[in-house]
C-alpha positions in Angstrom: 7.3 8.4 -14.2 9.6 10.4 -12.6 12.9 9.9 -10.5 12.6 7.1 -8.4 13.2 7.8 -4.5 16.3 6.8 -2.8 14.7 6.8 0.7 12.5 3.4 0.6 9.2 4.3 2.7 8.0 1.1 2.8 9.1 -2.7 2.5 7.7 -5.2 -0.2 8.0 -8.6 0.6 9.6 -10.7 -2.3 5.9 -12.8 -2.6 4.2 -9.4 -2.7 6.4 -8.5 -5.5 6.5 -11.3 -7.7 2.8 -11.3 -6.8 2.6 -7.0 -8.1 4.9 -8.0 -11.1 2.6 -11.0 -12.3 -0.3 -8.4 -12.1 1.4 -5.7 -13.9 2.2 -7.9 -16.9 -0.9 -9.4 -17.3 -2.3 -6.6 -18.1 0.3 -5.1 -20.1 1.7 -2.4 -18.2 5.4 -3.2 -18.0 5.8 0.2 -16.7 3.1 0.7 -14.5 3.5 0.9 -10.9 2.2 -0.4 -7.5 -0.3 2.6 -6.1 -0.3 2.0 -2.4 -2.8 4.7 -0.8 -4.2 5.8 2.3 -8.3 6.7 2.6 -10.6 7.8 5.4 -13.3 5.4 6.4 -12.4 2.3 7.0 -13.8 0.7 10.7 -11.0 2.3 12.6 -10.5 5.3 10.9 -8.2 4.9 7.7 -8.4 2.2 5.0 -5.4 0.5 2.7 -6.0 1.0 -0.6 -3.9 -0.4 -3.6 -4.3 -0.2 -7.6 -2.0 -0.6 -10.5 -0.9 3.1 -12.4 -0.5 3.3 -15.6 2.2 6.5 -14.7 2.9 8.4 -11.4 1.1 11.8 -10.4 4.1 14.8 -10.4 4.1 14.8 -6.8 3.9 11.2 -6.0 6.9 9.8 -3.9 8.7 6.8 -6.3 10.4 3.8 -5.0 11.7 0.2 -7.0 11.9 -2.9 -5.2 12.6 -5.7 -6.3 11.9 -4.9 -9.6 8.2 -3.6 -9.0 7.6 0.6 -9.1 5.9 1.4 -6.4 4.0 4.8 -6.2 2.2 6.3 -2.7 1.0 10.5 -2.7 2.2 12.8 -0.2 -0.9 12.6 2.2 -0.7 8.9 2.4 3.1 8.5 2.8 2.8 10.2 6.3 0.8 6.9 7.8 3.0 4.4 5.4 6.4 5.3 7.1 8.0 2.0 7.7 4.8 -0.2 6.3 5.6 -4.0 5.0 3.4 -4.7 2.0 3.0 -8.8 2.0 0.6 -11.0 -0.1 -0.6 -13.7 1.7 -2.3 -17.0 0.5 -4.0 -19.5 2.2 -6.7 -21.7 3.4 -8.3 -18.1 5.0 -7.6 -15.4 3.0 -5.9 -14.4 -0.5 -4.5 -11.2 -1.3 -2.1 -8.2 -0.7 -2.2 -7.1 3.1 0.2 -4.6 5.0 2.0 -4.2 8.3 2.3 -0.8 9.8 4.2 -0.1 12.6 2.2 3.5 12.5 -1.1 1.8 13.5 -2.0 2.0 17.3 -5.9 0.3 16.5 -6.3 -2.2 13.7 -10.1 -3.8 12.9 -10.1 -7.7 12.7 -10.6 -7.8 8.7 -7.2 -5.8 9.0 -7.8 -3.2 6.3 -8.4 -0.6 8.2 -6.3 1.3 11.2 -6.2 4.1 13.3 -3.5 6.2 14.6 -1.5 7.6 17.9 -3.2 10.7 17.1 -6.6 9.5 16.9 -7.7 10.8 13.1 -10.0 9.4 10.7 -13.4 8.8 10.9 -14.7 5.0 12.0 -17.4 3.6 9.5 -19.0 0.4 9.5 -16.6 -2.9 8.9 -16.2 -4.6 5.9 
């Protein structure tokens, strides 16, 4: 991977971390990263995506927190300014979800969002 970013784009909560770290070592990639992504289609317009990476793509943007590598492309970055990535597990719901302050709609299963400027195109909800 390359240099790591000295600008954090977005915020990883410590549970979401120890949570992304757990992940990452079970299956064996110590120095694989947290992809965080953006996508078109989700119910408002945009969906979250995540995945583990195995290495970075040479323009990806490269941040570390608390210990876990966390990887996001160019494209996607512009809607993850200032995003908390949390994992949340209770009675309701288990898994990674994310705060953005960029979202001016969100849909009620809350992985998808739309922004001030009205892009993306709304599909069907989860």
């Amino acid at each position: 991977m390359e240099a790591t970013q000295t600008e954090v784009l977005v915020n990883i909560t410590d549970k979401a971390a120890a949570k992304a770290k757990a992940l990452l070592e079970a299956r064996e990639l110590t120095d694989g990263a947290l992809r965080v992504f953006v996508a078109g289609g989700g119910c408002s317009g945009y969906q979250y995506g995540m995945a583990l990476a195995r290495s970075a793509e040479s323009d990806d943007l490269i941040f570390d927190q608390s210990g876990v590598k966390i990887v996001i492309d160019p494209e996607s970055a512009q809607y993850l300014q200032g995003a908390e990535i949390d994992y949340v597990d209770d009675i309701m719901k288990s898994g990674f979800s994310i705060f953005n302050p960029n979202a001016t709609k969100s849909c009620a299963c809350g992985s998808s969002f739309q922004t001030a400027d009205g892009s993306g195109e709304a599909r069907r909800c989860c």
